[in-house]
C-alpha positions in Angstrom: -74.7 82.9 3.5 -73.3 80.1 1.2 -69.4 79.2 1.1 -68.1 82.2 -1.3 -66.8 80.9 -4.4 -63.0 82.2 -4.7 -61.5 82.9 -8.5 -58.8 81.3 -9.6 -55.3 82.9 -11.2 -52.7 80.6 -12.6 -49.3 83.1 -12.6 -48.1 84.0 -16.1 -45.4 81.9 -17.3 -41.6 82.8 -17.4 -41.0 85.5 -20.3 -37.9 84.6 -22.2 -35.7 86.5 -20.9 -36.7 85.4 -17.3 -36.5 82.1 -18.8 -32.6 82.6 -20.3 -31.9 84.2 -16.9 -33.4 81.4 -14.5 -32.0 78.2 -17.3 -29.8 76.8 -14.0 -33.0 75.9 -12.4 -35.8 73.1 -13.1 -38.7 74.5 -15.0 -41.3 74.1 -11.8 -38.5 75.7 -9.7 -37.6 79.0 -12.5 -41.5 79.0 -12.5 -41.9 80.2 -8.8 -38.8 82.3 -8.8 -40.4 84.3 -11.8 -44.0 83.9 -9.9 -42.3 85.7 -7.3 -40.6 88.4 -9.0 -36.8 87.0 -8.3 -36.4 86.9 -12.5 -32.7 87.3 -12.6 -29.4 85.1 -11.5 -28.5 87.5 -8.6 -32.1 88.3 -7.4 -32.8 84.2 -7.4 -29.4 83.6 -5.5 -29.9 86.1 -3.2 -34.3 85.0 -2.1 -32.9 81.2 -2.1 -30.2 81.8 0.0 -32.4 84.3 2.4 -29.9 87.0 2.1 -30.4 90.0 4.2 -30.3 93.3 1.6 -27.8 96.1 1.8 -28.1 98.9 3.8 -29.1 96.9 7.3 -27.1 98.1 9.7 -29.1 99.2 12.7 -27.5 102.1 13.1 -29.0 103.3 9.3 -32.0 103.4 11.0 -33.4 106.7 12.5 -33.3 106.9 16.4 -30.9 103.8 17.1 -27.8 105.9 17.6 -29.4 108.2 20.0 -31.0 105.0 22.2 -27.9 103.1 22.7 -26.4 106.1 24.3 -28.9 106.4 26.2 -28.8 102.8 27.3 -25.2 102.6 27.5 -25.4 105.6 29.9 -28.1 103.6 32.2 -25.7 100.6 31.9 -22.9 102.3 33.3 -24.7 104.2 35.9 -27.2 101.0 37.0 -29.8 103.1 36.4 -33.2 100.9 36.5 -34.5 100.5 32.9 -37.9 98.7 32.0 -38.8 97.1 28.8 -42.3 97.7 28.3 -44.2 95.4 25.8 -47.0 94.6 23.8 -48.8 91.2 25.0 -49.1 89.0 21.6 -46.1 86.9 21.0 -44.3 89.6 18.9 -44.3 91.7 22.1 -43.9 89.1 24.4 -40.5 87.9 22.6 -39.1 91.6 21.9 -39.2 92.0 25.5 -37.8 88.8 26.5 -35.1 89.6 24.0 -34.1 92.8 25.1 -34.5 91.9 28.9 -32.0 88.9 28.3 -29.6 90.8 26.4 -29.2 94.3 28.9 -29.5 91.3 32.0 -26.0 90.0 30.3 -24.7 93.4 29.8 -25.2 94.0 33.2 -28.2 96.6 33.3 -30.7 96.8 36.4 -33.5 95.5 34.2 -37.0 94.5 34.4 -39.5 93.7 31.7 -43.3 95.3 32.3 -46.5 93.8 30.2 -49.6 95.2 30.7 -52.9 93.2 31.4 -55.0 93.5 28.6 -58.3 93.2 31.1 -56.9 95.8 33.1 -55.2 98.1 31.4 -55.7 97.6 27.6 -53.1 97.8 24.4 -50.2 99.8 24.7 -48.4 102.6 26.9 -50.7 104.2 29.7 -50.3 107.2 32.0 -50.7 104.4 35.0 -48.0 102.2 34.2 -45.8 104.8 33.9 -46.4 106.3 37.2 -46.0 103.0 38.8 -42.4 102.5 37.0 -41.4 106.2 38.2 -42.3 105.2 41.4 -40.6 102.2 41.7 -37.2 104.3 40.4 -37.2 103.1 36.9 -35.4 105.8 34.9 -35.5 104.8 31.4 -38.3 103.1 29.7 -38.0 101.3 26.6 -40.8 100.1 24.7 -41.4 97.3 21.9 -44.0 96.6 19.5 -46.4 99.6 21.0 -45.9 103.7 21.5 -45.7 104.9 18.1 -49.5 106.6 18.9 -49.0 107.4 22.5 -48.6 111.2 22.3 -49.9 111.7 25.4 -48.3 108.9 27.4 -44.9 110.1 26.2 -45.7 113.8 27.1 -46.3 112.4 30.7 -43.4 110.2 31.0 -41.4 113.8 29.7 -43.1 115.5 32.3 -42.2 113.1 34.7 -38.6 113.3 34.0 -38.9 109.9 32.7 -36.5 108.9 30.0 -38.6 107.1 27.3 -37.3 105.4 24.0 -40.4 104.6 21.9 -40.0 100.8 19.2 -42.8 100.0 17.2 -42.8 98.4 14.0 -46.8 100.3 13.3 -47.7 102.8 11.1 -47.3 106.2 12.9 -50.1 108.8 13.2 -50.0 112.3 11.5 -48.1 113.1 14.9 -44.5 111.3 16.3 -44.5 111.2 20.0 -42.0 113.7 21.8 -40.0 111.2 23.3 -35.7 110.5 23.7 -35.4 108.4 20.6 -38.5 106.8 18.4 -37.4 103.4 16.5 -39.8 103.0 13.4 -38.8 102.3 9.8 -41.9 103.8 8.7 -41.8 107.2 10.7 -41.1 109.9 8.1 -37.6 110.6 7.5 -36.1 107.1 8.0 -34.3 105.9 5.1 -33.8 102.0 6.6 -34.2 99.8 3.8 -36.6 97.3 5.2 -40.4 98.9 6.5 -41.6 95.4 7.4 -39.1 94.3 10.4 -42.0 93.1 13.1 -41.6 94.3 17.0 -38.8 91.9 17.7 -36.4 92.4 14.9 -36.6 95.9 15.5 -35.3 95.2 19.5 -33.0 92.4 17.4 -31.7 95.8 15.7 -31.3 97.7 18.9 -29.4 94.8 20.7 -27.0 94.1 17.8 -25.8 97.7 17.8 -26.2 98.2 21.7 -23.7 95.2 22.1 -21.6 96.5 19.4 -21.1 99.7 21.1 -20.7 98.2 25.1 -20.1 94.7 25.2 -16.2 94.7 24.3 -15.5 94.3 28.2 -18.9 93.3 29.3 -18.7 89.6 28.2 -17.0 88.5 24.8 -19.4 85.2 24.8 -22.6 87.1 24.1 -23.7 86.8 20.8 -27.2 89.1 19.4 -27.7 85.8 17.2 -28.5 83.9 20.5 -31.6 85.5 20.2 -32.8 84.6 16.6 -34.8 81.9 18.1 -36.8 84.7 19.7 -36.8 86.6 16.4 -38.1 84.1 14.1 -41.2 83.3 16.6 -42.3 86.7 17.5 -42.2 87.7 13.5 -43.9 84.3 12.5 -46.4 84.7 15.0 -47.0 88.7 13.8 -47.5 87.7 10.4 -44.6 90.2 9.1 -44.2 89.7 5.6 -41.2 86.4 5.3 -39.5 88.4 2.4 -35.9 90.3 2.8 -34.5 90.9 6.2 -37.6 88.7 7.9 -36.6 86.2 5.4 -33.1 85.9 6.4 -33.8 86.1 10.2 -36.6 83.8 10.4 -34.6 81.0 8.7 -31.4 81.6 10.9 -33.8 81.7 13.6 -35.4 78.5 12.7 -31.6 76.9 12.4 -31.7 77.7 16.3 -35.3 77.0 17.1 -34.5 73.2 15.7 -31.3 72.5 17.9 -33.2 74.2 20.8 -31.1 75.8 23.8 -33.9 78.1 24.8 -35.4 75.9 27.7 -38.6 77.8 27.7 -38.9 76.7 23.9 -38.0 72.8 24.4 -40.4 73.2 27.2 -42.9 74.5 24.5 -42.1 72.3 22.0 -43.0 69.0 24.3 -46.4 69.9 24.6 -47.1 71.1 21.2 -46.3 67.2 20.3 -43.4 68.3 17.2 -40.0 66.9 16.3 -37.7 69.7 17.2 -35.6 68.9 14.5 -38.5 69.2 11.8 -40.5 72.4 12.8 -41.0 75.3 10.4 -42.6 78.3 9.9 -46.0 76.6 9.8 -45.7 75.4 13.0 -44.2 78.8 14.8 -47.7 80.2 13.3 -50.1 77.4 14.0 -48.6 75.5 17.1 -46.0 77.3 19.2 -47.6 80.8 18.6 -50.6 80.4 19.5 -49.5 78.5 22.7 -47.6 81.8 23.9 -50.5 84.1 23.0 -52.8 81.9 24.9 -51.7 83.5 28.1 -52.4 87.3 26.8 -55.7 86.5 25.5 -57.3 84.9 28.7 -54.7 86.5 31.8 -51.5 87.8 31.8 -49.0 87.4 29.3 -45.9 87.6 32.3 -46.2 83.9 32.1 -45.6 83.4 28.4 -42.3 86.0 29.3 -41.4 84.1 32.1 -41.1 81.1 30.0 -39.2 82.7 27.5 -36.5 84.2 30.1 -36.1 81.0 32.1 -33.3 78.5 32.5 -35.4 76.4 35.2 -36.3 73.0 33.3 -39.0 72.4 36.0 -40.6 75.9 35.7 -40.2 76.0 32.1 -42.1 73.0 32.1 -44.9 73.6 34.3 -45.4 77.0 32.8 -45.7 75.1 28.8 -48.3 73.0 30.7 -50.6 75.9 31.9 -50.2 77.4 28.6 -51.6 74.1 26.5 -54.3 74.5 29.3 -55.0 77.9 28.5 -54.7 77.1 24.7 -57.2 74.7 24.8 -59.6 77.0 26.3 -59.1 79.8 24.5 -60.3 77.8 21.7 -63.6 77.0 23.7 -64.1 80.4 23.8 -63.2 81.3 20.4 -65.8 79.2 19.0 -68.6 80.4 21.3 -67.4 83.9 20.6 -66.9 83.2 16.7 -70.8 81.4 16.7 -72.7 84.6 18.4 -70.4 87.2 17.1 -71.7 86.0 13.2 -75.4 85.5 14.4 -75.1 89.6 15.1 -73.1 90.4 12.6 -75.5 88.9 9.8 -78.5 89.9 11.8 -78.8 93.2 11.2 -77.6 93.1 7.4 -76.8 89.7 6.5 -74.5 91.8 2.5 -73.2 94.2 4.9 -70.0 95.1 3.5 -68.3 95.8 7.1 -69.2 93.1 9.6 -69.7 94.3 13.0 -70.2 92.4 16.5 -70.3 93.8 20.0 -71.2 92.4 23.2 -70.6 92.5 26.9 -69.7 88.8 27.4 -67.3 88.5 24.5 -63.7 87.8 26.2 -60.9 90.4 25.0 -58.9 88.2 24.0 -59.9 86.4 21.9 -62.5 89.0 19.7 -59.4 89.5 17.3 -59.6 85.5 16.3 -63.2 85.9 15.9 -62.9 89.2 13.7 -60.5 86.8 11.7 -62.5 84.1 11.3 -65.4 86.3 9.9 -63.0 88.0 7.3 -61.8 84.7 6.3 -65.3 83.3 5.7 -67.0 85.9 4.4 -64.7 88.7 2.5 -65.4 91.5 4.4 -63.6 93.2 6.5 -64.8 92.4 10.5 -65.0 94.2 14.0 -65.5 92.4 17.0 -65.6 94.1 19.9 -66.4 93.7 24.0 -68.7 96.1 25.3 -67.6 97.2 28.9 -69.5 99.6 31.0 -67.8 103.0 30.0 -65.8 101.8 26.9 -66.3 99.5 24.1 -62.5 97.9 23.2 -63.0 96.1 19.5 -60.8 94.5 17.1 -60.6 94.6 13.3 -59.6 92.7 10.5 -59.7 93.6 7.0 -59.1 92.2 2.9 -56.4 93.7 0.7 -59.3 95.9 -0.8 -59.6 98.0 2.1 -56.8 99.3 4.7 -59.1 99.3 8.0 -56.2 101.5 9.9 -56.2 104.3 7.2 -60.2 103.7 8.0 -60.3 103.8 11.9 -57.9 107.1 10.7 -60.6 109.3 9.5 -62.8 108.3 12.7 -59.6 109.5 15.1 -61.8 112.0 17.1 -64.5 109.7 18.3 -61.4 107.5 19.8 -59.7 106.8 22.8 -56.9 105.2 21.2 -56.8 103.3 17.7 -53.4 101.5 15.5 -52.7 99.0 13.5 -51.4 97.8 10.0 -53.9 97.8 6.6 -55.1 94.2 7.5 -55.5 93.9 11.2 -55.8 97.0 13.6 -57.4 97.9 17.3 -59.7 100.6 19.0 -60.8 101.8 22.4 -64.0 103.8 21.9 -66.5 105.6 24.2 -70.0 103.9 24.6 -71.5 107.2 23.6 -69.4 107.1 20.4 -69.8 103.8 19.4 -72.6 104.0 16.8 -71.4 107.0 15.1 -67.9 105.1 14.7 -69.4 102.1 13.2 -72.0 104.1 11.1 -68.7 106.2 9.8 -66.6 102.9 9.2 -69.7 101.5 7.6 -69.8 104.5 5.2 -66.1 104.2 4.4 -66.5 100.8 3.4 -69.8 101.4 1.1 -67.5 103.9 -0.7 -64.7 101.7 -1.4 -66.3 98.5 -1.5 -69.7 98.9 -3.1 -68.8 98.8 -6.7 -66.5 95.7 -6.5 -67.0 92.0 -6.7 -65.6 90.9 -3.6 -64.4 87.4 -3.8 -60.9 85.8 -2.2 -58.4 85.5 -5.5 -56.4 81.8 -4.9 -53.3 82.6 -6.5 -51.5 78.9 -8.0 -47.9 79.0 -9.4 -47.8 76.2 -11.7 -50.7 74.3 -13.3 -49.5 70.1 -14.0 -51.1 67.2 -14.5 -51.2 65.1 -11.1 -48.6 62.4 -12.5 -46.1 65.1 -12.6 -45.6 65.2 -8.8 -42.9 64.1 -7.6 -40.4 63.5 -4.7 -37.8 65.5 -6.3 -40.3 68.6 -6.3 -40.2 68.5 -2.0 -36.8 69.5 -2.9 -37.6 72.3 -4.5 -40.2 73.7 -2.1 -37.7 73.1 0.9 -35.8 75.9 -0.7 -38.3 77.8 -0.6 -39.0 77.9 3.1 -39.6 79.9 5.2 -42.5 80.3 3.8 -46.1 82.5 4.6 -47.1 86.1 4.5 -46.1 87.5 1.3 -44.2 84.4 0.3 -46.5 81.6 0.4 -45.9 77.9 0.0 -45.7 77.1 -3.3 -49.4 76.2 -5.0 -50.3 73.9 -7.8 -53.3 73.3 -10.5 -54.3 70.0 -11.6 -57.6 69.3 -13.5 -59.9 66.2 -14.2 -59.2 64.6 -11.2 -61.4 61.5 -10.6 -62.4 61.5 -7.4 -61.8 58.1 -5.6 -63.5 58.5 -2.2 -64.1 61.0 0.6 -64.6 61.2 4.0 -65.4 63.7 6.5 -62.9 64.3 9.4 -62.3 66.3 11.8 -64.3 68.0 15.2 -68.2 68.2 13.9 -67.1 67.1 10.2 -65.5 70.1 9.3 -62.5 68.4 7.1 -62.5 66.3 4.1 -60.3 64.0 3.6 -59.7 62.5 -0.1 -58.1 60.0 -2.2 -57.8 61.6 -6.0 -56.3 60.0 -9.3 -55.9 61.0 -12.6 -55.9 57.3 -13.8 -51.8 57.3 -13.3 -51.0 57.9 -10.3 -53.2 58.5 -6.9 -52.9 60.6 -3.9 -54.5 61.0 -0.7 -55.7 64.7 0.0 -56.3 66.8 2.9 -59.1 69.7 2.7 -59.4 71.4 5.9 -62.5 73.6 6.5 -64.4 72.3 3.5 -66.5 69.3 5.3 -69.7 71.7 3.3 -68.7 70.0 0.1 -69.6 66.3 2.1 -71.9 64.7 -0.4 -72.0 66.9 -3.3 -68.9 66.3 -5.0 -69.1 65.3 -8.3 -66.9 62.7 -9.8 -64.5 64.9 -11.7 -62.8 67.5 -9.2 -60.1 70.6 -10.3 -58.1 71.0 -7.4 -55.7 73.9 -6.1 -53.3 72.5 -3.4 -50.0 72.8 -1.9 -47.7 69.5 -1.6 -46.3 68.0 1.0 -45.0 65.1 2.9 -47.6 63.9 6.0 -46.6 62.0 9.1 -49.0 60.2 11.3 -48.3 57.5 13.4 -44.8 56.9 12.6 -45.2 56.8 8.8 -44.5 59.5 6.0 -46.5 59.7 2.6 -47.2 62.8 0.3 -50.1 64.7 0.5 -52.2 67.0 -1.0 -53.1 70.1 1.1 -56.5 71.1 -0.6 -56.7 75.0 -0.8 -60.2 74.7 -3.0 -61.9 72.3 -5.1 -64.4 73.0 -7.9 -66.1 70.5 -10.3 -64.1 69.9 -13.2 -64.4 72.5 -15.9 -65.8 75.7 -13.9 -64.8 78.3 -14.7 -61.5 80.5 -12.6 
């Protein structure tokens, strides 16, 4: 299947009252705010500054009040408490983050992961017998238990205290456990629905020190952790709008003056300038890094490096981890090469793609599922085949919300969750090809009558001469930018096309130098090495700017998002 061609939108322009409104800012700049939907003084002020909205204090939010009594209680008693956590980075950090704070508020406490080879997403009936056992008598979890009904029935039956966090969407049914932390549980009137798995334990510290730590230790500070905060929610693609907004820039203020050793550790390897990371790089660099040990063994190392104040271990641990990164790209590829040759096998216009196999590695079949989405528009399962249960992962496009779709299969599952775009299954062998024959239906029903195509959204269409330093400006403001506030995107047409290159493992970047007979730019376009030798003279482009730096030097760039031959149409 060729490249899909994507269709263009250039946002509307400023309507005059938007325009009377925004008159304090530069045109480009009042363009984006509008783009955006910030079109008056107070809603601009308040996005540029990443100002948290009203209403945020944790304990507006449903089941908060009830949990730090609960904690305080185990606090005071040294009862042993566990903090039991997903294994992707969002997990991985909300568990560090409440394990550091209860450690300095003096709690017995121990953070539990489980193996995703061995045990599989979320709370399990096998776990929790091992924590009773071991005399844990409060579990807390992070980023998982909104669907585990019966997991928290058996911790109840137990005798085992258990406070459920999780930032998913709930099923028709709320577990019965001590206190359950969701913003989008019924019933919960917190203002922001979009905090990931570790600003909701960033919520539960701040009000579980302001309720204990007046004698505990007057140093400790819930902001401490907004390094953690501002990774784990990067690295979950939460929507960097609101509250996310305002932690994930305070967090990066912290990530940039790292005291975390575990993250200057992290930051070494990953070859960046402290001082100049960003959201970007949490996503593409550090992120994937920490997820690296999930995907291929145990994600206790990536906590361990997190919780650590050893400079040795800290650093041997970022080492295995850029090991482990490395390999876990290996594998993607393999995985992302066979897992397309089955999925276009059987129906190469199949409007779900679906890929399952014994050899394909866990961890990694949710990259793969990505990958597929991104290339083709469709929404994508991937999925390792075991001997008694098949565990798959899905990714989906905005035209179709695959948990509401795994929803209507519930019965034939073991366990399913997830958001509209990205979401999880354990199924029966026996069940498997009734699931993906019902999920296939689904998507003929919503999908079959639409022309599904990628829509490249640009802010501001210029001519290239128009560029300018003083625009960096501009977009730094901006920052941090990514899901559901992207980096700002421009439009320029009639480019001539001065040369091109290909760059780049097996060719699979092109790198450009563009004018448009005033001024020239180089030009970066990553994953569109297919256009190599058939671009015509005369390019449109849609690109992001930005300043690059390789070996030692700094010039502006543009970040290709698509080309076209000048004069197609959007």
């Amino acid at each position: 299947m060729p490249p899909l061609t994507k269709r263009w939108q250039v946002a509307r322009q400023p309507d005059a009252e938007a325009e009377r409104n925004l008159q304090d800012y530069p045109p480009i700049l009042r363009k984006i705010l509008y783009n955006r939907g910030y079109s008056t003084p107070e809603a601009a002020r308040q996005y540029l500054r990443a100002e948290a909205p009203g209403g945020t204090d944790p304990n507006n939010m449903l089941g908060i009040p009830v949990a730090v009594k609960r904690i305080s209680f185990a606090i005071g008693r040294r009862e042993s408490i566990a903090i039991y956590g997903d294994y992707d980075v969002d997990g991985v950090t909300a568990t560090a983050l409440l394990t550091q704070i209860l450690r300095r508020l003096g709690a017995d406490v121990r953070g539990y992961i489980p193996n995703r080879f061995e045990e599989g997403y979320g709370l399990n009936n096998e776990a929790i017998d091992s924590l009773h056992s071991a005399g844990v008598k409060l579990v807390i979890t992070v980023d998982c238990g909104i669907r585990s009904i019966a997991e928290a029935d058996h911790a109840r039956h137990l005798g085992l205290d258990l406070i459920i966090s999780d930032h998913h969407h709930p099923g028709s049914e709320i577990p019965h456990a001590l206190a359950v932390i969701d913003p989008k549980q019924p019933g919960d009137l917190y203002p922001e629905k979009e905090l990931a798995g570790v600003g909701l334990a960033y919520k539960l510290a701040a009000a579980l020190i302001e309720e204990v730590n007046e004698a505990s230790d007057p140093s400790l500070n819930v902001e401490d952790t907004l390094d953690l905060v501002a990774v784990g929610t990067v690295s979950d693609l939460a929507p960097l709008v609101g509250e996310n907004r305002a932690l994930v820039r305070a967090g990066l203020k912290r990530i940039r003056q790292p005291q975390r050793q575990g993250f200057m550790s992290l930051i070494g390897v990953s070859g960046l300038k402290a001082a100049n990371i960003t959201a970007s790089d949490i996503g593409f660099a550090l992120g994937p890094r920490l997820n690296a040990a999930g995907r291929l063994d145990s994600a206790l190392a990536a906590l361990e490096l997190l919780l650590t104040e050893d400079i040795f271990q800290a650093g041997q641990i970022s080492q295995q981890l850029e090991i482990q990164n490395r390999e876990r790209q290996q594998i993607t590829r393999e995985i992302l090469l066979q897992a397309e040759q089955l999925a276009l096998a059987e129906d190469p216009n199949a409007l779900l793609l679906f890929a399952a196999d014994p050899s394909f590695n866990p961890g990694v079949v949710g990259l793969a599922a990505s990958r597929l989405t991104e290339t083709y528009y469709r929404p994508a399962i991937v999925a390792q085949k075991g001997e008694y249960l098949t565990r798959g992962s899905c990714r989906s496009i905005p035209e179709f919300h695959i948990t509401r779709a795994l929803d209507q299969c519930a019965e034939l599952m073991e366990h399913h969750g997830g958001h509209a775009a990205a979401a999880g299954f354990t199924v029966r062998n026996e069940n498997l090809p009734l699931l993906v024959d019902r999920l296939r239906a689904q998507a003929f029903q919503e999908l079959s009558q639409l022309d599904l195509r990628p829509t490249l959204t640009a802010d501001v269409e210029l001519p290239l001469s128009d560029l300018s330093v003083e625009i960096l400006k501009y977009l730094e403001m901006l920052e941090p930018t990514g899901t559901k506030n992207q980096q700002a995107v421009f439009v320029s047409r009639n480019i001539k096309l001065k040369n091109s290159r290909a760059v780049g493992k097996e060719n699979a970047h092109l790198k450009l130098t563009v004018t448009d007979g005033y001024i020239t730019y180089d030009a970066i376009a990553f994953r569109q090495g297919h256009w190599l030798g058939q671009l015509p003279d005369k390019l449109d482009l849609m690109y992001t700017f930005e300043i690059n730096e390789f070996n030692g030097r700094s010039t502006l760039q543009l970040n290709v998002r698509d080309l076209k031959p000048a004069g197609s149409p959007d």
